[in-house]
N, C-alpha and C positions, 0 to 999 in steps of 0.2 A: 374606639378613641385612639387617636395617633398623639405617641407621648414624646414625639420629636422635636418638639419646638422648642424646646429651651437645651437643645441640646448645641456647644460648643464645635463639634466639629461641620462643614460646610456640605459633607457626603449626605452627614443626616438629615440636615435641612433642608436637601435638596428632596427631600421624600419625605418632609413634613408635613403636605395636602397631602397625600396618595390618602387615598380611600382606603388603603389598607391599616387596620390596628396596628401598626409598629411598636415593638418596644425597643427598646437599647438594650444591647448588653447588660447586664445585671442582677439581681437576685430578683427582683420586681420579678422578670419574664419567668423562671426556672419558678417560683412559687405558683405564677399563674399558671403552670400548664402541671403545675403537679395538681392544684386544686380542678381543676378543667379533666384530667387524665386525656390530654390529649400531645400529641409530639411537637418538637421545637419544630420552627421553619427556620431557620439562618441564613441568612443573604449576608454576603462579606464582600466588599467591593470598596471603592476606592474615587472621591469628586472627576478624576479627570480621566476617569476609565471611558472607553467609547460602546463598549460591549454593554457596561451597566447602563450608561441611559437608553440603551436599544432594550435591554431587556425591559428596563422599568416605563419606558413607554408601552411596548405593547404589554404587559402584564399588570404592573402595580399601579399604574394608572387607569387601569379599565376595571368599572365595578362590578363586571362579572367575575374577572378571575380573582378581585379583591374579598369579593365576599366568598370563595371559594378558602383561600386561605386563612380567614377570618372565623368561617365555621367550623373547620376542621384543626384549625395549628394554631398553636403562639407564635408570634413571628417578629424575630430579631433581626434588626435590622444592625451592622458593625460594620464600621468605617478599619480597613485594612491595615488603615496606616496610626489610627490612634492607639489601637489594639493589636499589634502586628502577634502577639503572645498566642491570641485566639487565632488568627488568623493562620500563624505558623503548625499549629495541630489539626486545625481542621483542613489545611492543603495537604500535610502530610497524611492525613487520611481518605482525601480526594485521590491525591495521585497514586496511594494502594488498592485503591479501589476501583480505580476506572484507568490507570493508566498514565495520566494526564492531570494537568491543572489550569488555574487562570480563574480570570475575573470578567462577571462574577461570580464567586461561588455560594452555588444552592446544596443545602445539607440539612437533609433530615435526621434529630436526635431524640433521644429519649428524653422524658423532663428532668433526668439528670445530667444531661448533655454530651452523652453517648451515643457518636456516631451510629445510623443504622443504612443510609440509602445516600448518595454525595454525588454531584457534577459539578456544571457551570453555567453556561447560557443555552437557555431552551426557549426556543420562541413559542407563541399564548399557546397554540390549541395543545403542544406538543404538553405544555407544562401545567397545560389545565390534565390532560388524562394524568400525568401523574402525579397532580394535587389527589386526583380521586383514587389512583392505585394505590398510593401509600397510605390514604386514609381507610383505605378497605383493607389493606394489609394488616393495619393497626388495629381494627375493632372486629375483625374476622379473625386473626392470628398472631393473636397480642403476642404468645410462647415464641414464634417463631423469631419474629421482630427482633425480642427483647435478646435470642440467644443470641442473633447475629450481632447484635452493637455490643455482647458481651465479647462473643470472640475478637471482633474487630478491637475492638480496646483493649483485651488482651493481648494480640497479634502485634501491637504496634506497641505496647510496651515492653515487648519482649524482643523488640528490634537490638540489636546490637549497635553499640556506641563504632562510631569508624575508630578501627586501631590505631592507636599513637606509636610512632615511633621514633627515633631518638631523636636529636637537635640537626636539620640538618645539614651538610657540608657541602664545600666546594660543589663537589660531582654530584649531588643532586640537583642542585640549580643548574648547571649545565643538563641535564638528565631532561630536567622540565622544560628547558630552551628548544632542546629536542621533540621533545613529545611537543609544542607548541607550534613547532616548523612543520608538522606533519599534517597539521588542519589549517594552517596559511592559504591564504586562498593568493598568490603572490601577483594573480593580475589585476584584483580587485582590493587588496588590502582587508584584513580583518581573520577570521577564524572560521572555518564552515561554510554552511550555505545560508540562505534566506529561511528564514527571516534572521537581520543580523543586527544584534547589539552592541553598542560601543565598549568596547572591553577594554575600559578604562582604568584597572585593577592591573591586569596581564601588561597591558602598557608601559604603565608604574614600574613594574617590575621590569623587563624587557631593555628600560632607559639605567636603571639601576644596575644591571647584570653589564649592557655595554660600556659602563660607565668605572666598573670595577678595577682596581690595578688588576694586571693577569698576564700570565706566563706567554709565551708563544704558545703553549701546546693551545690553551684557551682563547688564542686572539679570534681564531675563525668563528666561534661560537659566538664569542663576543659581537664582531661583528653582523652576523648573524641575526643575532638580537637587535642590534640597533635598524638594520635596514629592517626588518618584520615593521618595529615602531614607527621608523619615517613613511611607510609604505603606508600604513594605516592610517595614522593621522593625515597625513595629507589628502588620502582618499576621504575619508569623512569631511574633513573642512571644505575640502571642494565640491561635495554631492547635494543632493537634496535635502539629508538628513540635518545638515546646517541649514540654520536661517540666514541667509548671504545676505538681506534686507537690513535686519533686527541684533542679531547676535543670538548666541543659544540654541542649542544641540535640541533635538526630536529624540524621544524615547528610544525610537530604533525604525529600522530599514524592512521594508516587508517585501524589498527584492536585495537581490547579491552586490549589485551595484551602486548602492547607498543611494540612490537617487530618490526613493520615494518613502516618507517615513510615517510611521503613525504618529500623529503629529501632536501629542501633548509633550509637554515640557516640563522637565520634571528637576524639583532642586538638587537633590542628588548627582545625578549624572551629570549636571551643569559644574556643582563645587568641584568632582573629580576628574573630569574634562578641564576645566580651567586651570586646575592644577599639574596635569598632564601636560598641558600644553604650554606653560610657562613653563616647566621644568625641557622638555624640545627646545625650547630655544636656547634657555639654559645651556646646554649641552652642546645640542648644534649651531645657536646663532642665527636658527629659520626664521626668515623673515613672514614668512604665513604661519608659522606657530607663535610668534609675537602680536602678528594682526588679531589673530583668531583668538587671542588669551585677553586680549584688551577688549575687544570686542563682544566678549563672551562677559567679561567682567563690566562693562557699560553696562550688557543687558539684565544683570542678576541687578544693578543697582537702580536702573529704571523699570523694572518691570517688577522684579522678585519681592523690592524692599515693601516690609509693612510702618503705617506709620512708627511705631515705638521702637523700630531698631532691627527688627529682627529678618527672616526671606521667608515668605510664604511657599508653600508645600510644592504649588502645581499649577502651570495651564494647562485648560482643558484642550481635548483635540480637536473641540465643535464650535462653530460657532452659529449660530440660528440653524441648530439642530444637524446642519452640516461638516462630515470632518471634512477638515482640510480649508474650507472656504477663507478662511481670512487670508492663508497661504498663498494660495495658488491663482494661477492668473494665464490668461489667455491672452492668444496674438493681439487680437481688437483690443483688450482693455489694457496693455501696451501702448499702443500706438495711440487709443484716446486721452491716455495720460499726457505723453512724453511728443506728441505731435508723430509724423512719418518718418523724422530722420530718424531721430536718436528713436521712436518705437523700433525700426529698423533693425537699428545695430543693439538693443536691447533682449532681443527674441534670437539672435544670434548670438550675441554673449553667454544669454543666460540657459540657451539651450530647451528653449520654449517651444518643445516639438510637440505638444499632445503628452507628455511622458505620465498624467495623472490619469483626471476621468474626466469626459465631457469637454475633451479638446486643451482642457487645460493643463497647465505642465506648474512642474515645483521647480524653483530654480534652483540655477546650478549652477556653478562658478568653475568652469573646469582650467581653464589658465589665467594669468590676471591680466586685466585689463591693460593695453598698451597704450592708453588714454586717460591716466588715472583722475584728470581735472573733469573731462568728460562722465567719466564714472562716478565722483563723486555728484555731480548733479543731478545725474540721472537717479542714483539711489535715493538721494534726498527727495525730489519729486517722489518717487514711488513709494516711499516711508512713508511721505507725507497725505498721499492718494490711499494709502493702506490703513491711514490712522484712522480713515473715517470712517473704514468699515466697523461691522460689531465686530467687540472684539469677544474673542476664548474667555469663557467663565474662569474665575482665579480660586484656586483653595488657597484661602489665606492663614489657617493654621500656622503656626511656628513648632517644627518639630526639631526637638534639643537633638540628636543625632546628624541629621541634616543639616542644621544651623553649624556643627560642629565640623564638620566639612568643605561649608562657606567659608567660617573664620581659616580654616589653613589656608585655603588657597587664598582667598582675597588679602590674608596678610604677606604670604609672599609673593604675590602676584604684585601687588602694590609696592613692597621692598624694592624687588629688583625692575621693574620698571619706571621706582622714583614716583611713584602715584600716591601720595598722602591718602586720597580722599577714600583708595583703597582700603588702608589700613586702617583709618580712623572707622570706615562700616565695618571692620572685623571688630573692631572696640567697642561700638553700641551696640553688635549683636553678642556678644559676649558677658553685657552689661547688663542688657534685657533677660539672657540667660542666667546671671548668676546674682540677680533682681529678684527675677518671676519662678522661676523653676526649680528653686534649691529652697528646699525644705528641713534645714537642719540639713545634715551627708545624704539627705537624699534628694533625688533628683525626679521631676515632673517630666513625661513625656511632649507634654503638647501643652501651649497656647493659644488665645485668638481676643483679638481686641484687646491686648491687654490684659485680660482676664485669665488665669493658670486653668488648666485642665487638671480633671480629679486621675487621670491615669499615671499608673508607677512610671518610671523610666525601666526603661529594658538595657540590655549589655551593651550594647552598639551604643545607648543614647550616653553613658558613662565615657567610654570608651573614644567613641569620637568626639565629646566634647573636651576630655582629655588632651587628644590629640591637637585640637585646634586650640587649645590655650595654652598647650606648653610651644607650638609654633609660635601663636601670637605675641609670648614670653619672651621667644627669641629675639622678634623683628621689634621689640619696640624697649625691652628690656626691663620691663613692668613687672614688679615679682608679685604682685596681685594674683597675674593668670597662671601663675608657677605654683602658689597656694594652693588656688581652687582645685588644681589639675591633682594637686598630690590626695586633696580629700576624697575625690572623687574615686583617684586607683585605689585608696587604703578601703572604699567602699566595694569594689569589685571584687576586690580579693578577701575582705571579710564576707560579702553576699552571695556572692555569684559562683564560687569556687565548688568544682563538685566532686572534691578530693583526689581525684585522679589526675590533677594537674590540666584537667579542662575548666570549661565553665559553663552553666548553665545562661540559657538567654533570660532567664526570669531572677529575683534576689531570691532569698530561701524565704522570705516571708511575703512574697509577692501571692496572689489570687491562685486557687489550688484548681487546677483543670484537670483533664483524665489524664494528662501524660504534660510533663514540665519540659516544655522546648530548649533543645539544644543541637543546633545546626550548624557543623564545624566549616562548611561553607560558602564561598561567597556569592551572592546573587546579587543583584540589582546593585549594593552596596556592600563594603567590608563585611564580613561575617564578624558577629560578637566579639568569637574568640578571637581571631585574626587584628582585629580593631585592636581588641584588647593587650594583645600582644606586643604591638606596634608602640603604645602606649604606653607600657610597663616598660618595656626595651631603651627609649627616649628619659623615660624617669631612672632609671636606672644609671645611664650616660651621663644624667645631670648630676647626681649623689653619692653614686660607690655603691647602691643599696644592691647588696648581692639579691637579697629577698624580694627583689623587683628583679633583678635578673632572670633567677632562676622561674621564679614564675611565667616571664616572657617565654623561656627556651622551653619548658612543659608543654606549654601552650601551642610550641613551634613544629611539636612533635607530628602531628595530623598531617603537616607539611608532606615530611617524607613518604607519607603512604599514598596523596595525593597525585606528587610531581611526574611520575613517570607516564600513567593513564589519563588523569583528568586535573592534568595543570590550568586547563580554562576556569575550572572552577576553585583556583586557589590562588588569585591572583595578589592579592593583597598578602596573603602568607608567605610566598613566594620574596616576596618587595621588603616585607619584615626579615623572612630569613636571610636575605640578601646583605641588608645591613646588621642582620647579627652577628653573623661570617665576616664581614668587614672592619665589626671592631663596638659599635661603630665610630666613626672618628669624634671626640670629642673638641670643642673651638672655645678657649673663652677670650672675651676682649673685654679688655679694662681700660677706663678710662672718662672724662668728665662726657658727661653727654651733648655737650654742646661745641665739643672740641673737632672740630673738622678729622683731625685726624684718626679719632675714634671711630667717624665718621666710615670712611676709608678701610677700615679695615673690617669692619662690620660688613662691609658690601664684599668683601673679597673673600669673607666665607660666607654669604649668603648664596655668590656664584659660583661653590663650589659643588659639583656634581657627585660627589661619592657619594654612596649609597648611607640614606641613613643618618648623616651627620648632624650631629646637634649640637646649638649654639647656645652659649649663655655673653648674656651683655650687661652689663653693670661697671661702679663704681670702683677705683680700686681697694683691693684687701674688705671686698664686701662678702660675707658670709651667710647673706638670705640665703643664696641658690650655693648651692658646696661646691663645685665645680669653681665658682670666682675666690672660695677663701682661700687665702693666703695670696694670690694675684696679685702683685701689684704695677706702678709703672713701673720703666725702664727709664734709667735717667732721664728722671721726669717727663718721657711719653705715655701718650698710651701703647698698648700692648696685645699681644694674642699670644697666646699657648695652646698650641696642639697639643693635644695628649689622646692616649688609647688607656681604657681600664687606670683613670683617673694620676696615669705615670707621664711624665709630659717632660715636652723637648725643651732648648733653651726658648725663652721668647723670644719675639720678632716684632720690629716696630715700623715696617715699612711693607705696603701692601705686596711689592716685588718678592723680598723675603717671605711672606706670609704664601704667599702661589706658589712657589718652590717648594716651600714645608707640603702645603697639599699638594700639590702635583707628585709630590713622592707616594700620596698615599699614608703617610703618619708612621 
């Protein structure tokens, strides 16, 4: 019997006919196989993976290797992203044990859920022999089995934590600017070789470091920095890895050249891409990092948004069981669109050489159009010829981490681009969030339909929702999301804390697995800590709270053991310590909220690029958020006070004053 159907997340349901007995995650399956004495199967995967529906067609959908697993295993089927807790022990025990990881991943455990045999995608016959090895392994040499998933589970608890070390300074971020210039790829933009990920974290950082006041000895570094950044984004925006059609970024690049991507689209990478790339313009004024940040933000709000408010999880990379098909396009179906001419100069624009499979190419925007009235039509035809194809399956889940990610960017995206309708979808998914998913100080990982999912929130999901309501707080001056954000941190740091001035990715009363995940860095998305850090650091800026301080800088400490070797994988800490070392600058403006000139002055520290800077916007002499009390006007204007570590200069009442105060740096 498949126990999938009533399940909430869109991975499960997608394998809710499979002829294989699924269970979900749960006590349900760990009882069944302790009364059965037979081993777990565990598939952990993900709606919009391409590997999972290869595997689960040729395997879970066939009733030969269905009943193969059905006779011999209990078999757990877990969605990656609902349960990332499970997910994150059992890669960390894939990639000890084989090397490697990815989705999806296939893991055989004991019915207490103790690793014993771990990979990933194995095509049918390869993974029917070892449905039958491991089942003969099991009832032929139960002893042996059982020691190996002991030792392994011991092995990995006994992993050492990565050393923390102190908070850290100047010359580390420089340190890591360094180490980051050495995997530059500087003709192609990004870090390494293929396959290449938007390193969207590293970036953040990168705009913040060149952005910093700094000596002569530091300019060239600085510099340094910022060209790595513009080098990158503009490669990415212009390759294949963008949808030059649509808006919105590809998972990642399976060559060096961005041109060709695995083509699911994913919320994440989009929120901190969009935010990246508003912040580029920010800074340099790029006219393709303003296209690309608007364009990027159309397509989360056409595409992403679920009806009640929130941005669904994922598109898939398939569409009528092929990747890439809705993408991609060939010379002929060019020219059948768009007629000879403009097919023409279409296939030449977009660099429609064959670059995919089957003749067909991903477009590509490599300089802009010097016909931009021509260009607009053309696109539009071709949007409108693509709309009709089937489109990529959508996981519409609402995941509060990722939702919290959308809310930052899309409220300063919206700010500084003067885009209400931005800011207002930061506000209903904010709303929807702290509607559906706040449970009393705690927090729900996932929704769908409206409907809250029964999973905890994890650190990241605290963390970057944090982040994105003490943003939101800022652009709109709502002390609602300044509340929520402070219950949420006084929850992380009573939960999550695991005394050493780190944090665990799970609360101390979250579901007990073989080993309690705690991964100091960043992958796909901000790592916990790092999140978490960023987060307390901001709260801290807004209050005086040393005890939010200090916890940020504990937490910053992983940083400096990071920076010098493997700064790619600390990007978001990096971006945190950046603006820790910077102060960070604090900005309040006071003033009626309908007063233009409040107005005004609001947007002249929203355009401010130092690293880190946090705003509060309120009322005069208002004492919700501590940071505004005692503020008031300036004969009878409104006002802004700069200040560092809550000591502030005189005020300023004129946007021109107010850019000289920051242009100094504070």
């Amino acid at each position: 019997m498949n126990r999938l159907t009533d399940a909430t997340s869109p991975y499960l349901l997608q394998h809710a006919d499979n002829p294989v007995d699924w269970f979900a995650w749960g006590d349900e399956a760990f009882a069944e196989a302790r009364r059965r004495n037979v081993p777990l199967l565990i598939s952990v995967g993900y709606s919009a993976c391409h590997w999972c529906h290869v595997m689960a067609h040729e395997s879970f959908e066939d009733p030969g290797t269905a009943a193969l697993m059905n006779e011999h295993f209990v078999n757990v089927k877990v969605d990656r992203e609902e349960r990332p807790d499970v997910d994150a022990v059992y890669m960390t025990a894939t990639q000890a044990m084989t090397g490697q990881g990815g989705w999806p991943m296939t893991v055989f455990a004991t019915p207490e859920g103790h690793p014993f045999y771990t990979g990933t995608y194995f095509p049918r016959q390869q993974f029917q022999r070892l449905l039958a090895g491991v089942s003969n392994a099991w009832n032929g040499d139960r002893e042996a089995v059982l020691e190996q998933s002991s030792k392994i589970v011991e092995a990995l608890n006994e992993q050492s934590a990565l050393p923390s070390g102190p908070l850290p300074t100047p010359s580390t971020l420089t340190r890591a600017v360094r180490s980051l210039a050495e995997s530059f790829d500087s003709a192609r933009g990004g870090f390494g070789g293929a396959p290449k990920f938007p390193p969207s974290m590293a970036l953040e950082f990168l705009l913040r470091y060149g952005a910093a006041p700094a000596g002569e000895d530091a300019r060239a570094t600085a510099n340094a920095a910022t060209s790595m950044a513009d080098r990158t984004l503009e490669a990415m925006a212009r390759g294949g890895i963008y949808d030059q059609l649509g808006g919105g970024f590809a998972r990642y690049s399976v060559d060096a050249d961005w041109v060709v991507p695995h083509f699911e689209k994913m919320l994440y990478d989009n929120a901190l891409l969009l935010r990246v790339y508003t912040h580029w313009w920010r800074s340099t004024g790029s006219a393709l990092g303003r296209r690309v940040a608007l364009e990027t933000a159309d397509w989360l709000l056409a595409e992403m948004r679920t009806p009640e408010g929130g941005f669904a999880s994922a598109l898939d990379a398939d569409s009528e069981g092929v990747e890439g098909k809705f993408y991609a396009w060939t010379p002929h179906e060019l020219r059948e669109v768009l007629g000879e001419e403009d097919g023409a100069w279409a296939i030449d624009l977009f660099e429609v050489t064959g670059t995919f499979e089957h003749g067909a190419s991903v477009l590509q925007l490599l300089s802009d159009p010097t016909d931009p009235e021509r260009f607009a039509r053309v696109r539009s035809a071709l949007l409108a010829a693509r709309a009709r194809r089937v489109r990529p399956g959508r996981d519409d889940k609402v995941v509060a981490a990722w939702n919290g990610l959308a809310i930052a960017a899309l409220a300063e995206t919206g700010a500084l681009f003067g885009r209400p309708d931005l800011v207002q979808a930061a506000r209903e998914a904010a709303t929807l969030l702290d509607d559906l998913h706040l449970d009393g100080d705690r927090l729900l990982r996932t929704s769908r339909d409206g409907r809250a999912g029964t999973n905890a929130g994890v650190l990241e999901d605290y963390a970057d929702l944090a982040e994105g309501l003490l943003t939101l707080s800022g652009v709109t001056g709502e002390v609602r999301w300044f509340r929520r954000a402070e219950s949420l941190l006084e929850t992380v740091l009573e939960r999550f804390s695991d005394g050493s001035g780190g944090f665990y990715d799970t609360a101390d009363d979250a579901e007990r697995l073989f080993q309690r995940p705690q991964d100091p860095t960043d992958n796909a998305t901000p790592s916990g800590r790092f999140a978490a850090a960023g987060a307390l650091l901001s709260y801290a800026a807004l209050t005086g709270s040393s005890r939010h301080r200090t916890a940020a800088e504990a937490a910053l400490g992983t940083v400096t053991t990071l920076a010098d070797r493997h700064a790619r994988f600390a990007g978001w800490g990096l971006a945190v310590a950046q603006a820790a070392v910077a102060g960070p600058i604090e900005v309040a403006v006071v003033g009626p909220g309908d007063d233009p000139a409040t107005a005004a002055l609001h947007r002249v520290a929203l355009m401010s690029p130092l690293p880190g800077l946090v705003l509060a916007l309120g009322e005069p002499d208002s004492g919700e958020i501590p940071l505004l009390a005692g503020r008031g006007l300036v004969g009878g204007a409104p006002a802004a006070y700069v200040c560092r570590d809550f000591t502030c200069r005189m005020p300023v009442t004129t946007p021109m004053a107010l850019r000289a105060e920051l242009a100094g740096g504070a």
